[in-house]
TORMARBA-452710 format. One record per atom (N, C-alpha, C): x, y, z. Coordinates in steps of 0.001 Angstrom, whole numbers, plus 524288, in hexadecimal, padded with zeros to 5 digits. Atoms other than C-alpha are relative to their C-alpha. Example, Ala and Ser with C-alpha at 12.3 -4.5 7.8 and 13.67 -1.06 7.14 Angstrom:
<recs>
8037A7FB5A80000;8300C7EE6C81E78;80384804B080000;7FCCC7FB5A7FFC4;835667FBDC81BE4;7FCFE80442802DA;
</recs>
This chain:
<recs>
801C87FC587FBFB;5C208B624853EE9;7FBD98038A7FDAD;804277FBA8800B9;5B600B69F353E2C;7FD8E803FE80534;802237FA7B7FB35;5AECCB76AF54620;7FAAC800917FEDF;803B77FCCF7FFF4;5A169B7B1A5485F;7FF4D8049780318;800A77FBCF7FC10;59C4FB86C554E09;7FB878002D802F8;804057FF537FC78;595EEB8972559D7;7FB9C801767FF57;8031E7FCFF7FFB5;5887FB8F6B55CE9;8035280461800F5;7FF127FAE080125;59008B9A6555FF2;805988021E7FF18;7FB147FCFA803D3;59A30B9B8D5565E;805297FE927FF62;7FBB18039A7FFC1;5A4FFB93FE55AC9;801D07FC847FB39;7FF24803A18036B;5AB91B8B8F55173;8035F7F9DB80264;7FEAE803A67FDE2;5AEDFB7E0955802;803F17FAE47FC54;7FF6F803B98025B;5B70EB73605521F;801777FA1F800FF;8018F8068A7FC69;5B6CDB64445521C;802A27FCA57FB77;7FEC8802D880411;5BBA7B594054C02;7FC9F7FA15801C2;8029B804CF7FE88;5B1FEB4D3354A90;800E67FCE27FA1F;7FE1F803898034E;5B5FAB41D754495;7FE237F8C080242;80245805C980089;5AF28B338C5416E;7F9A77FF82801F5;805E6800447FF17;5A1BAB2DED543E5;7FE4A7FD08804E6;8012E803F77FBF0;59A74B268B54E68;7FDDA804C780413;800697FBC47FA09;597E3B2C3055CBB;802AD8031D8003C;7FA477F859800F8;59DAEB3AC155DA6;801F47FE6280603;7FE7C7FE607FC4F;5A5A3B3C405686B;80349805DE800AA;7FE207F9D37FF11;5AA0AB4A8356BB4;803A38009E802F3;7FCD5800E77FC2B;5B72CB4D0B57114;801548062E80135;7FFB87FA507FE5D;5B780B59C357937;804C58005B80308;7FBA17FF1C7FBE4;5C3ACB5FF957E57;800A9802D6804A0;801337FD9C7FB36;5C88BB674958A7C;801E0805817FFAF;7FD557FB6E8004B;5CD06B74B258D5B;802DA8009A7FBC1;7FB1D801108028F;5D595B789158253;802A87FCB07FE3C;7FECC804D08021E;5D547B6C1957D12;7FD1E801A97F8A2;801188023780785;5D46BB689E56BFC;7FE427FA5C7FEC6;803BB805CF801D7;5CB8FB5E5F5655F;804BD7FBB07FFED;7FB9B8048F80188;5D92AB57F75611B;801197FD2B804BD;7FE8E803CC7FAF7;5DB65B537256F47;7FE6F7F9897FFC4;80208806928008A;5D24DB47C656B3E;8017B7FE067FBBD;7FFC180198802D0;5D88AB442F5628B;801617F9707FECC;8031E805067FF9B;5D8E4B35EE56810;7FE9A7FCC47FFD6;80842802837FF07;5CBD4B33CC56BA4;7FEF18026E7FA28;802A07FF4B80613;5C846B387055E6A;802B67FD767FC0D;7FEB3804D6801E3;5D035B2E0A557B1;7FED57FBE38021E;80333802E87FCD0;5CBD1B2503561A1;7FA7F7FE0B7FF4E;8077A800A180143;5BDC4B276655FFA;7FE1B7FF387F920;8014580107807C0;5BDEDB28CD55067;801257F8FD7FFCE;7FD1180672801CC;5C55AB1A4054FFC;7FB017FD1F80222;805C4802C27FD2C;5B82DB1590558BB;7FB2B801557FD8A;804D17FE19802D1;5AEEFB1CCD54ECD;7FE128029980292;802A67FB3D7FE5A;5AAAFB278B5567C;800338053A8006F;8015B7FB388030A;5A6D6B350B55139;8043A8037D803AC;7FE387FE4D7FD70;5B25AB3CED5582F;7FFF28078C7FE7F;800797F9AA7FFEB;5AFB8B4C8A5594D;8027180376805AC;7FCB37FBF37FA81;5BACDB552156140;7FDFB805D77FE5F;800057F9C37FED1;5B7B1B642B56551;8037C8036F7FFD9;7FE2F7FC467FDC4;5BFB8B6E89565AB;7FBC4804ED80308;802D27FC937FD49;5B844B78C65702B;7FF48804AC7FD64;800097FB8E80127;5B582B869456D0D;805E580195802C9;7FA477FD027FDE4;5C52FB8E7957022;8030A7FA0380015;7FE7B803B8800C5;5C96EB816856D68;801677FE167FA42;7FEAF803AD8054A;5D318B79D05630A;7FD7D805E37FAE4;804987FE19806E3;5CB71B7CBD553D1;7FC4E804A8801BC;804E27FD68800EC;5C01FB830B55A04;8016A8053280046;7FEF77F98F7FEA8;5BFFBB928555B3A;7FF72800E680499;7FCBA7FE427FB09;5C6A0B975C56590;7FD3B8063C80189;8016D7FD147FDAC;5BD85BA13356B97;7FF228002A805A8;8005E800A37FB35;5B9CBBA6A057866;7F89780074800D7;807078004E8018B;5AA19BA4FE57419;7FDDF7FC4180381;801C9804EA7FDAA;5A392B9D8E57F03;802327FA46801C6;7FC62805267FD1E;5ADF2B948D585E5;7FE1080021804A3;80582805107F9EB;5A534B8D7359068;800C27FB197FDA7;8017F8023780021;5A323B813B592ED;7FBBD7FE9A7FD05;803EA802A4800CE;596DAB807D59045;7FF57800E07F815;800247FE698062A;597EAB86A058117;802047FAF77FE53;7FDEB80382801DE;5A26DB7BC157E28;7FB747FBC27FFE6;8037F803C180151;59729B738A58118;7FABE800337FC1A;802E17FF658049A;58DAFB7907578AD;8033B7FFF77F94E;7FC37800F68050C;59911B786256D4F;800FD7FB237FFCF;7FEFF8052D80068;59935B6A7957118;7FC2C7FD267FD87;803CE8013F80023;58C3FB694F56F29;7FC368019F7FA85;802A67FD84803AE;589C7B71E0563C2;804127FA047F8B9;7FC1D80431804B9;59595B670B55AFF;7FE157FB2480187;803128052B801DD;58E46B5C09560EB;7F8EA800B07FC22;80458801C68030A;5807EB612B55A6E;802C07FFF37F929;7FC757FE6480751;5895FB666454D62;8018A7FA067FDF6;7FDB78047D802D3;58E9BB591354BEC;7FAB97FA21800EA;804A78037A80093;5802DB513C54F09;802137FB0E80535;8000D804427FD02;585E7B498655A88;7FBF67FE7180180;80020802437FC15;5803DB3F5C56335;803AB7FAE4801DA;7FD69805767FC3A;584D4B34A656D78;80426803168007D;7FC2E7FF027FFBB;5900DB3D6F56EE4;804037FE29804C6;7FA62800347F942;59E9DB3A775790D;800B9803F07FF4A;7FC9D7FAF67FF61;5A24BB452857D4D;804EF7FED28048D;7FB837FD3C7FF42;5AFABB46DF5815D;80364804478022E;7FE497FABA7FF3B;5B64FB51CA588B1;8034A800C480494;7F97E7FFEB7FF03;5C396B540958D41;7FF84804D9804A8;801087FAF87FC9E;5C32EB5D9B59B16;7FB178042B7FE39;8057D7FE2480040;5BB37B695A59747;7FCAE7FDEC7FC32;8037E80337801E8;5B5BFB602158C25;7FAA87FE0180268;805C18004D7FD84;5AF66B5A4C59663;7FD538032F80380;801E37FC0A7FD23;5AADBB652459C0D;7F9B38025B7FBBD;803398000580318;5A37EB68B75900B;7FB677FB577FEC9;804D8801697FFFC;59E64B5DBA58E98;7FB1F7FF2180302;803577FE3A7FC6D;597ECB5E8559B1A;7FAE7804FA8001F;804567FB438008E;59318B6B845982A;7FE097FD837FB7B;800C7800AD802C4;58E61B66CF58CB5;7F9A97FBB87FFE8;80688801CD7FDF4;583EAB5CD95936D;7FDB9803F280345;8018F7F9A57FC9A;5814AB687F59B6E;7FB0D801B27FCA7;803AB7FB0C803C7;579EAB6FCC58F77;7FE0D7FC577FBAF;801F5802D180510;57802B64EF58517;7FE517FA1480210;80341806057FE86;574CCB567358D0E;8047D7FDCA7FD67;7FD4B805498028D;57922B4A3158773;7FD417FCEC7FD36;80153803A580357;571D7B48D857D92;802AE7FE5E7FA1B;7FC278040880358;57D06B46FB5749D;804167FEEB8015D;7FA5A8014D7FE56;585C2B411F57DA0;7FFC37FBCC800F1;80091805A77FF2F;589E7B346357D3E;804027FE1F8050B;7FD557FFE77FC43;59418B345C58818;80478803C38008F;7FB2F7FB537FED2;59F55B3DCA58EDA;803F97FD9580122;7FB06800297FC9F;5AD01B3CA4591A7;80216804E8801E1;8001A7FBED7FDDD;5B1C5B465A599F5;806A2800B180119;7FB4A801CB7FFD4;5C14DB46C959A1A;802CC80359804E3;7FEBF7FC9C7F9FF;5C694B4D265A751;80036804188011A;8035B7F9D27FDB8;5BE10B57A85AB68;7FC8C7FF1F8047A;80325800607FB10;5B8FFB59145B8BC;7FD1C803EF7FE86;802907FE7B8024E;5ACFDB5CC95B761;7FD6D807318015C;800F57FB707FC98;5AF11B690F5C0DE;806FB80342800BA;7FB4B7FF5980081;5BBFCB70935BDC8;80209803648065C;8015D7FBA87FC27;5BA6DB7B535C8EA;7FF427FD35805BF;800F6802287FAEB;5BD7BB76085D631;7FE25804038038D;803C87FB1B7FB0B;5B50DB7BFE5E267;8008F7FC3A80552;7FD3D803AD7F9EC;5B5E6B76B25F179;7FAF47F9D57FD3B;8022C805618011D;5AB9EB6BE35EB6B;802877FC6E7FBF7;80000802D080498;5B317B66F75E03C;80691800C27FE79;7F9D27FDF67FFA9;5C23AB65165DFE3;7FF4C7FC747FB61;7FF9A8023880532;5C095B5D165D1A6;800A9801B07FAD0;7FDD37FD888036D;5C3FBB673C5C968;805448017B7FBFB;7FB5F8001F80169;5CF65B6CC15C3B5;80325800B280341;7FC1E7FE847FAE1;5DA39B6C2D5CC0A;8020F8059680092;7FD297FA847FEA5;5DC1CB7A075D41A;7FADF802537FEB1;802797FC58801CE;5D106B7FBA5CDD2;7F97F8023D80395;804657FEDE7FC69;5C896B87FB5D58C;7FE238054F7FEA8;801637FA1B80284;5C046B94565D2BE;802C58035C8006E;7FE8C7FC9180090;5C851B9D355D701;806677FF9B7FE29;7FA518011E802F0;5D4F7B98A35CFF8;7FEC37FEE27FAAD;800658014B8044A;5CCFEB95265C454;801A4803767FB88;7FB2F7FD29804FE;5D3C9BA0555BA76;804887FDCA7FFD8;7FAB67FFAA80030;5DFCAB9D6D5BF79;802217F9A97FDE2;7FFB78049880327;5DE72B8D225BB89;7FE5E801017FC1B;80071800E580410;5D854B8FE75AF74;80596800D27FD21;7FC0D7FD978030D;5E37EB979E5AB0F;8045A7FB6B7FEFF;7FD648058A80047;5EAE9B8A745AF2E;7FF5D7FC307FD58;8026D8047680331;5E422B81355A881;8023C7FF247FC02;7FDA080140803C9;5EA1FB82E559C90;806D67FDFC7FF04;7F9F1802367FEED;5F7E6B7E9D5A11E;7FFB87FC4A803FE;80074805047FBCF;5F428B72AE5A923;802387FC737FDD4;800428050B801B0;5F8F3B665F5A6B3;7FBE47FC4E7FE77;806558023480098;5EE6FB5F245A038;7FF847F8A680070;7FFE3803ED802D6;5F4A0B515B59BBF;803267FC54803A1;7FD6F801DE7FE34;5FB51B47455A3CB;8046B7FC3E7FC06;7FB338018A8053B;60233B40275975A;7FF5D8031E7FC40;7FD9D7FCC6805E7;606C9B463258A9D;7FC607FDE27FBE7;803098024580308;5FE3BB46DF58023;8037A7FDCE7FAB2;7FB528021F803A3;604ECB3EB557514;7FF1C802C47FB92;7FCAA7FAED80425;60C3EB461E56A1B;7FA8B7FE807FC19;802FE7FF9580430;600EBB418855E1E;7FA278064E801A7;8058B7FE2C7FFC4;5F621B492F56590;8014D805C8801A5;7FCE47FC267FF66;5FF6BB535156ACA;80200803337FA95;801E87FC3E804E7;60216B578B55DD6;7FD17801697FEF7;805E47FCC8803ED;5F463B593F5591D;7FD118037780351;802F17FD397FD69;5F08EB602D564C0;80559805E880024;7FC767FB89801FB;5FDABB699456370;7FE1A802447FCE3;7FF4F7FE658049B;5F9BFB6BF0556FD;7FA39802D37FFF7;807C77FB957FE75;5EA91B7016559BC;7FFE480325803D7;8000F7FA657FBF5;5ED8CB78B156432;80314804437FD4B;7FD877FA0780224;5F7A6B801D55DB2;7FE778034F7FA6D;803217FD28803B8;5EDFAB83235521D;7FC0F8029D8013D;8037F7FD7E7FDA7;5E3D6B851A55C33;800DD800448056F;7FF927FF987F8CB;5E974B890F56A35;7FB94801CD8025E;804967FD6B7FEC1;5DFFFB8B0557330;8015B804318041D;7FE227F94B7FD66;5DEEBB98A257A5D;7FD2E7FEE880471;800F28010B7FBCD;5DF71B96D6588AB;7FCCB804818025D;803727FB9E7FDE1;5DAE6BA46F58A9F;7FB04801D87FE13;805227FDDE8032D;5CE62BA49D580B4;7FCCE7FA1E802E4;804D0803FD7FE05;5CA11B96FC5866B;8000D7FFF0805F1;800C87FF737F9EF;5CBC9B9B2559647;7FC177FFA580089;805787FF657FD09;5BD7CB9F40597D4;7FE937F9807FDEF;802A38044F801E6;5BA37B909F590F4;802257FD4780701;7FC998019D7FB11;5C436B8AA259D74;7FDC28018C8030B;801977FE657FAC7;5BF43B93195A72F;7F71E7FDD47FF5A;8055780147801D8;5B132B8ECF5A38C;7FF4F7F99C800FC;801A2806067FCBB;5B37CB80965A49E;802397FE6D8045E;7FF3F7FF377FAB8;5BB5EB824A5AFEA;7FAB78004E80511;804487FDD87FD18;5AE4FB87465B6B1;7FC777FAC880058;80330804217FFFE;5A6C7B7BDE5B372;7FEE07FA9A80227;800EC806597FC95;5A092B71115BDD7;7FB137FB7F7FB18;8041F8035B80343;59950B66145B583;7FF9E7FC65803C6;801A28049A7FDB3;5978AB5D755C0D7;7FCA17FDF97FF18;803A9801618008A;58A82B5DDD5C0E8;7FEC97FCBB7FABE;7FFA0801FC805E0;58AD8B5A395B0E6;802D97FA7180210;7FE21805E27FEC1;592BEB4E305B65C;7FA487FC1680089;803D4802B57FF45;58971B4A765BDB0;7F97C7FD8B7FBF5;8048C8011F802E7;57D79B4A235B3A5;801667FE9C7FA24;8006E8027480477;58493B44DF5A8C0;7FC777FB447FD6F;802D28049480041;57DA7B3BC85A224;800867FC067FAF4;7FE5C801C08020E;584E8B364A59940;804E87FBB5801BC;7FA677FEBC7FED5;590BBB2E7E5999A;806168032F7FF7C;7FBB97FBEA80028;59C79B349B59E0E;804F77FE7580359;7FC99804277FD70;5A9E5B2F1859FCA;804AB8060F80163;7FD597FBAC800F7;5B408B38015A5CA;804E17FC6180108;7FB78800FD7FF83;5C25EB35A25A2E0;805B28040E801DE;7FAE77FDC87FE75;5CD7AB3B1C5AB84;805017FED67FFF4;7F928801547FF93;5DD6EB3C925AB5D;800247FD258058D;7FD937FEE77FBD9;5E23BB36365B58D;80486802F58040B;7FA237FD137FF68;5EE52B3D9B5B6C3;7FC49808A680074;802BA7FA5880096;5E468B4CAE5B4D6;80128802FC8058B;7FD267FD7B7FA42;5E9EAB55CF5BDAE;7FC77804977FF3A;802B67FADD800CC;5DFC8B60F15BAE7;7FAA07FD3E802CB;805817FEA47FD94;5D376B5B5B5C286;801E37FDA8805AB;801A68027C7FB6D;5CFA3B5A335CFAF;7FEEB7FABB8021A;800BF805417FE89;5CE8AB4C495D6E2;7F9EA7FFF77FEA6;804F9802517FDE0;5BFD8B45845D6F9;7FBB0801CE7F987;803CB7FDC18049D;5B96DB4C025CA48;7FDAC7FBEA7FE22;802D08055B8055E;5B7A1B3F745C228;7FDDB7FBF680445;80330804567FC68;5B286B36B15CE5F;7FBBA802FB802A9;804B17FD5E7FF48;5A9FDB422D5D154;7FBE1800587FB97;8044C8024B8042B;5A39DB40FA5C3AA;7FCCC7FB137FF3F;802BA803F07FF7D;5A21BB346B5C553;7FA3E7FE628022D;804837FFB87FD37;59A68B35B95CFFE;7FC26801CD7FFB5;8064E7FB8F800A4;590FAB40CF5CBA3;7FDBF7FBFD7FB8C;804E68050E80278;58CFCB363C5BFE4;802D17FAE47FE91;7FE7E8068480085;59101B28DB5C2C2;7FF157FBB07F9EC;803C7803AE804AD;58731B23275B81D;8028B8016E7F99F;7FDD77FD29805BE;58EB7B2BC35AB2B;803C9801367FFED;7FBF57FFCD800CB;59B35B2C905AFCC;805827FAB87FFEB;7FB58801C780053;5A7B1B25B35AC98;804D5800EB8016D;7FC567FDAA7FE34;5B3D9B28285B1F8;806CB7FDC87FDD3;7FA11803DC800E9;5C203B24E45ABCA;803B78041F80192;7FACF7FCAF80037;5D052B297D5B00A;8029B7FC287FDC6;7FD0080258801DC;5DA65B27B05A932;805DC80244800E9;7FB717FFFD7FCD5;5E73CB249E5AD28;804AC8044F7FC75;7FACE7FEEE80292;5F546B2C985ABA1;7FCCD804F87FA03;801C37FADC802DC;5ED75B39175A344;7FE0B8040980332;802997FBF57FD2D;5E95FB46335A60C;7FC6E801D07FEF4;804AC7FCCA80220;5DFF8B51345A2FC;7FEAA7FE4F7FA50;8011B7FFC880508;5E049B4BCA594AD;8009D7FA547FD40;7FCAC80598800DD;5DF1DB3BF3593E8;800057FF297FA02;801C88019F8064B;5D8B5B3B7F58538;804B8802AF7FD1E;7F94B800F780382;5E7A6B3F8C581AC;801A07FF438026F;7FD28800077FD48;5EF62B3CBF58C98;800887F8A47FEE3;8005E8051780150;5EA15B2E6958AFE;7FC047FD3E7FD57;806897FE66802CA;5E146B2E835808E;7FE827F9EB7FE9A;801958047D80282;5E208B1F8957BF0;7FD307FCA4806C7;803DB8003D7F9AE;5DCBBB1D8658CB6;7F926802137FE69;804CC7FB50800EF;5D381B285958A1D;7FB517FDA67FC10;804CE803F680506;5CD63B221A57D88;7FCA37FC877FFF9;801FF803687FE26;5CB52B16ED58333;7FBB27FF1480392;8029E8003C7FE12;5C489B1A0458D00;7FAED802287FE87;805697FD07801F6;5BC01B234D58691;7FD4E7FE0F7FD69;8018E803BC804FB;5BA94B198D57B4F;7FAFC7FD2B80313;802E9804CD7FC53;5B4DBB107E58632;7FA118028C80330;804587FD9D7FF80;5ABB6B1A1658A49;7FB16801177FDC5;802447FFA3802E9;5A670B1FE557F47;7FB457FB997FEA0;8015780415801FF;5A3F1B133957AE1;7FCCA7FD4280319;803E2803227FD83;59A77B0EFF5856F;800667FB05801E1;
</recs>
């Protein structure tokens, strides 16, 4: 495991391991790099350069309240892909993962992106009378009162098995994360429509949903489709929830494997 520091001051940390094509595995809310842990055996055994994140108030990294946005995480995404000399990069990213990485073509392009996966994030959390594809319930003027929820949802439709369950026990309770120093980060990507960013991707971009996910709205992922037919991909996968890359990660692999891989 190693850290750099931000442009402004942050200290971020990462663990990249093997050679070949990088792929970057970003997590979600209150999620730790160890989650992939995997897809990052997975991808090393295939020879490819595997580099997980922990966020800023996240896991390793320092746990401040310095600029939690969206859009920062994406310049911290962006500042460890020039630090580490990527190109052709996958990017990877688990709910607000992919949220970032969205913002992330937003302000930087694709010119070191070699393709997205996007792991079940509608791309519009904030339902309004145009757009019931959000989070379920969530509407502006209830939005304090779900955030505060969020962190006691059910996330998982199966049990994550005991090897990975230990190592993620064991990294939270060295580094819990503080529900009340990372709210403004939550309420921040809460806010955020990337439709439009759907639409003008221009890369490929495969999105994989739970089937079993009880936290979004109907129509989201056949509405992406539609905004870019030509760059999107679409997989569900059966009997998982909000979290398939553990719920059913040797599914998950596979498919991503198959992606990646062109």
């Amino acid at each position: 495991m190693t850290s750099f520091i931000t442009s402004d001051k942050v200290k971020l940390s990462y663990t990249d391991q093997g050679d070949g094509q990088a792929v970057i595995l970003l997590t979600g809310y209150a999620g730790v790099k160890e989650e992939w842990y995997y897809q990052s055996a997975c991808l090393l055994e295939l020879g490819f350069r595997v580099i997980a994140l922990d966020w800023r108030c996240h896991g390793a990294s320092t746990h401040t309240a310095k600029n939690l946005k969206i859009m920062r995480l994406a310049a911290d995404l962006h500042e460890l892909i020039l630090n580490l000399k990527l190109r052709g990069v996958r990017l990877i990213g688990h709910s607000m993962g992919g949220s970032v990485i969205w913002a992330y073509t937003v302000l930087f392009g694709y010119q070191n992106i070699d393709c997205i996966i996007i792991i079940d994030e509608s791309p519009k959390l904030l339902n309004d009378e145009g757009w019931s594809g959000g989070l379920v319930n969530l509407q502006w003027d209830n939005l304090l009162m779900i955030s505060e929820q969020i962190p006691f949802l059910k996330m998982n439709k199966q049990p994550i098995d005991n090897e990975l369950r230990v190592i993620l026990n064991g990294v939270k309770k060295l580094n819990p994360f503080d529900f009340d120093l990372g709210h403004e980060l939550l309420i921040d990507h809460l806010l955020q429509d990337w439709r439009q960013v759907v639409r003008e991707i221009k890369v490929p971009q495969l999105f994989v949903k739970g089937a079993c996910t009880s936290i979004w709205g109907k129509g989201y992922l056949e509405y992406c489709e539609q905004l870019n037919n030509k760059f999107t991909t679409l997989i569900t996968l059966n009997n998982v929830g909000h979290m398939p890359q553990v719920e059913d990660y040797k599914s998950f692999n596979s498919n991503i494997i198959r992606f990646i891989k062109g």
